[in-house]
N, C-alpha and C positions, 0 to 999 in steps of 0.2 A: 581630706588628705592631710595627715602629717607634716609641718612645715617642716624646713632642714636650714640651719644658722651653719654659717660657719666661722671658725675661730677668728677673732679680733683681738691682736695682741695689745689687752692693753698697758702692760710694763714700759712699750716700747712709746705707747701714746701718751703716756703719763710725761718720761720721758720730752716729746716733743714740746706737753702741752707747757713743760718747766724751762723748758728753750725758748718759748715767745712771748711768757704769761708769768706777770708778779701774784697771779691769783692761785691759790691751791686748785689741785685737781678735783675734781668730783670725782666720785668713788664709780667705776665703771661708765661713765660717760660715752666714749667711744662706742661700746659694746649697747648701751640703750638706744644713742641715735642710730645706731646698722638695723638693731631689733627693729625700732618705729620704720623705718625707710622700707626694710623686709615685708614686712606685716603688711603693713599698705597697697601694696603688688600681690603678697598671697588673697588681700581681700580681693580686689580685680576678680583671680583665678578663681575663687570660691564660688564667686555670680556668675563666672563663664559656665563651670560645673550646676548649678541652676538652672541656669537659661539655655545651656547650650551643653548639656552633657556628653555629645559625642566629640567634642572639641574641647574636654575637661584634659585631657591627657599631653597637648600642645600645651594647654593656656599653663598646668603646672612645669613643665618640664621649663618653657622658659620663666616662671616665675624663680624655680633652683639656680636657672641661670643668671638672674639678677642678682640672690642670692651672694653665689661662689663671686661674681667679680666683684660687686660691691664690696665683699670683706678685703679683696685681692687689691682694690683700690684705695681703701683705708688704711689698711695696713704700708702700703705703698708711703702716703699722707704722712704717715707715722716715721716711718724713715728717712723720709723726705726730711722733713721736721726736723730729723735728729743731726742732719748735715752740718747746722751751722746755728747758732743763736743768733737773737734778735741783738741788734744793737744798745736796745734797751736793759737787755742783760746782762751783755760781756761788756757795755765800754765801748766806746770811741777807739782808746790805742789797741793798736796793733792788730787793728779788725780786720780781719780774711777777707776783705772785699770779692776777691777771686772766687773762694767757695762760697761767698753768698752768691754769686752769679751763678753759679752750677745749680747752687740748689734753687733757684729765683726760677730757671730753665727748666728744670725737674719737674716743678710745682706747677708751672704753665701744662706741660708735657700729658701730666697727671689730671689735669682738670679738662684737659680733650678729653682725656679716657673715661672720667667722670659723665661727661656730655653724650658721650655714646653709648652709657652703660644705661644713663635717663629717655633713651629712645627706646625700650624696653617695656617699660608701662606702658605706654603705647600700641605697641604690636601687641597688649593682651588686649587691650582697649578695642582694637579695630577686632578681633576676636571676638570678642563679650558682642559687641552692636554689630556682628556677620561685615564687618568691611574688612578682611583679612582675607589677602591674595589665593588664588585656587589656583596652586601648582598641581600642573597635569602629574606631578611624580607624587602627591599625597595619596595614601590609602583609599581615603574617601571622596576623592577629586570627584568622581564620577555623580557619588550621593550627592554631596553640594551643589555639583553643577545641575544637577535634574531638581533639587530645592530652590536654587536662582531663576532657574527657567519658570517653577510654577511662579513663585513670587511675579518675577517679569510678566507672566502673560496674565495674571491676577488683578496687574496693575493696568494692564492695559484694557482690559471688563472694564477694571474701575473707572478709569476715564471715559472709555465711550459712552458706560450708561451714564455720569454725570454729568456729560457735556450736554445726551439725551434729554432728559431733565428738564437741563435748564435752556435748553431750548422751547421746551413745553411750556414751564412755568416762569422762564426771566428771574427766578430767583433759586437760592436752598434752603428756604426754612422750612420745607418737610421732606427734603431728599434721603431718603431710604437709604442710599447706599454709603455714606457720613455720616459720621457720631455728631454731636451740637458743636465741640470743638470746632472739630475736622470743616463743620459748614461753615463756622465764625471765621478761622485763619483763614481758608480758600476764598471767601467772600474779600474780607480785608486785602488780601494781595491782590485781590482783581482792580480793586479800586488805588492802591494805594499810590503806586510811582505816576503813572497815566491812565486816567480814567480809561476803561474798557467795553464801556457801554454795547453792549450787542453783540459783544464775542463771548468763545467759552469760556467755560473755566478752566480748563488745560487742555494749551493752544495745539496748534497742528506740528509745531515744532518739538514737544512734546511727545506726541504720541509717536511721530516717526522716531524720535532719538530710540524711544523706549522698543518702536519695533525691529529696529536696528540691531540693538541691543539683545533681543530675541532669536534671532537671526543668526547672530554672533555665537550664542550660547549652544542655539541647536548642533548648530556646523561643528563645536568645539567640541561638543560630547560625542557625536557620531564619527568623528576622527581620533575622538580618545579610546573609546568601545572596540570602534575597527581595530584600529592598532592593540588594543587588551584581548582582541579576540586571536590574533593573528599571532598572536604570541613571541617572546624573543628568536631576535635570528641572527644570526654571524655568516662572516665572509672570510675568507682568509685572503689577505695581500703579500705582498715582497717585504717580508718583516713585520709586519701590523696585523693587525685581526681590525674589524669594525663590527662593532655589535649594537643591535637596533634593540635596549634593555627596556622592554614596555613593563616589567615592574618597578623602574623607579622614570620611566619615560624620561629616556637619555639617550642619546646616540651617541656612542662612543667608540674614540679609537684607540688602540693598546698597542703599541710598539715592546717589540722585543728588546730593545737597548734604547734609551733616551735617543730622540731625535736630535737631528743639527741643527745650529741656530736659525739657520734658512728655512728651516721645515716647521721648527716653532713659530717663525713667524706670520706662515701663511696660514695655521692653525689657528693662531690670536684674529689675524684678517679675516677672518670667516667665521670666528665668535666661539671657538673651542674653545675652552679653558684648562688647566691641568687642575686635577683633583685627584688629590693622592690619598685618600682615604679608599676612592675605585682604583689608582692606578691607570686613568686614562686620561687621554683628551675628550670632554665629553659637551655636549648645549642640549634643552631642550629636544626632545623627541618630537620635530613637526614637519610639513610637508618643505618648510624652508630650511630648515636641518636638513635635508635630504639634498637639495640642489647645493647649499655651500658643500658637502663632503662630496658630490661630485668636482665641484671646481677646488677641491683641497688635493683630490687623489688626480686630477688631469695636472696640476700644477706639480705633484713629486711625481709623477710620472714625465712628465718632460724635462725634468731636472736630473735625473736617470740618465734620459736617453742620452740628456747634455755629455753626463760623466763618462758614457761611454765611447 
């Protein structure tokens, strides 16, 4: 895929870099370090599209989004910069102390933003290696979760027949169901904190978390499916619609004129959010979204009846 840069001014970085720095600028400096910092994160996306091509389209979309704020950051850096010179350049008298404080704040300000922008690589990361959250509102929530599900109940094989095994043989140096690694590392940690002598090799605590975890998944997809099968549905109230959106699995509610402070607030109590890209108050589509919008709509109904 096409990487996408965006502009870094650097007249303005040059600029700074002559407000803090007795050294000449390098010639496009600004503009190379954004490229390297870019590139780096588009690699990420590249291996996700490798390893994981149906998650190629997430992992670049936020890689564009490192992209755009990174330049938006820099460029920021840059003006920041431009606020005030360094001591070492202007002189002791009649130093703006004041707007070196402004801009001292700025640059703090700016390097949060920084920090959040570097949590970004990341979420391609947990992407690339499948550790990246399955919102019931993605496209493919369903495909993923029936790929987790096989992986989970794969793993659970795996353990039973290797616990099997080595119950038979007290050891893995020819267990079929591990690579030579796989027997080396499992062996090692058996022995390694407190010797383990006569138990498995993955314990009973173990295999319950994992069939927990199995358990969890089935329930999650056959309430996702239900709910995809059942298709969207609205209600109409005293000024509000509620709508149960199983394509983006959201339960939302839509007031004809902004609500009163009172009303947003038992909306927040109950985990509704305002999203103004839907225009509604909306939370996850789940069987616990369902009882809070009950106790949202018994709470402005009695507030109602108060008024009147």
């Amino acid at each position: 895929m096409e990487r996408r840069y965006f502009e870094i001014n650097e007249a303005e970085a040059r600029r700074a870099w002559e407000m803090m720095s007795m050294r000449d600028y390098p010639e496009g400096n600004k503009t190379a370090e954004y490229r390297a910092s870019v590139d780096e994160v588009y690699d990420i996306a590249d291996k996700v599209a490798e390893r994981r091509p149906e998650a190629a389209g997430k992992a670049y979309a936020l890689a564009e989004r490192y992209a755009r704020k990174l330049a938006d950051n820099y460029n920021a850096d840059s003006r920041i910069g431009c606020m005030c010179p360094s001591i070492l350049i202007s002189g002791s008298g009649n130093f703006p102390v004041r707007k070196k404080e402004k801009q001292v704040a700025a640059m703090d300000r700016n390097m949060k933003e920084y920090e959040e922008i570097q949590k970004i690589p990341g979420k391609i990361k947990d992407i690339l290696y499948a550790r990246d959250i399955i919102k019931s509102g993605d496209e493919d929530a369903i495909e993923r979760l029936e790929k987790k599900l096989e992986e989970l109940k794969s793993m659970q094989e795996l353990m039973r027949n290797v616990n099997a095994y080595w119950r038979k043989h007290k050891n893995l140096d020819e267990c079929p169901y591990l690579t030579p690694r796989q027997r080396q590392e499992l062996t090692e940690t058996m022995y390694s904190d407190t010797p383990r002598m006569g138990s498995t090799p993955f314990l009973p605590w173990q295999l319950s978390n994992n069939n927990q975890n199995i358990h969890s998944v089935e329930q999650r997809l056959a309430n996702l499916k239900a709910a995809k099968e059942a298709g969207t549905k609205e209600q109409q109230g005293d000024g509000f619609r509620v709508v149960e959106n199983t394509e983006i699995m959201r339960l939302q509610i839509i007031f004809d004129d902004k609500p009163e402070a009172d009303v947003r607030e038992v909306l927040k109590a109950n985990g509704f959010r305002w999203a103004p890209s839907a225009g509604a108050w909306q939370r996850q589509l789940t069987p616990n979204a369902r009882h809070a919008l009950k106790s949202v709509l018994d709470k402005i109904s009695i507030d109602k009846d108060t008024e009147t």
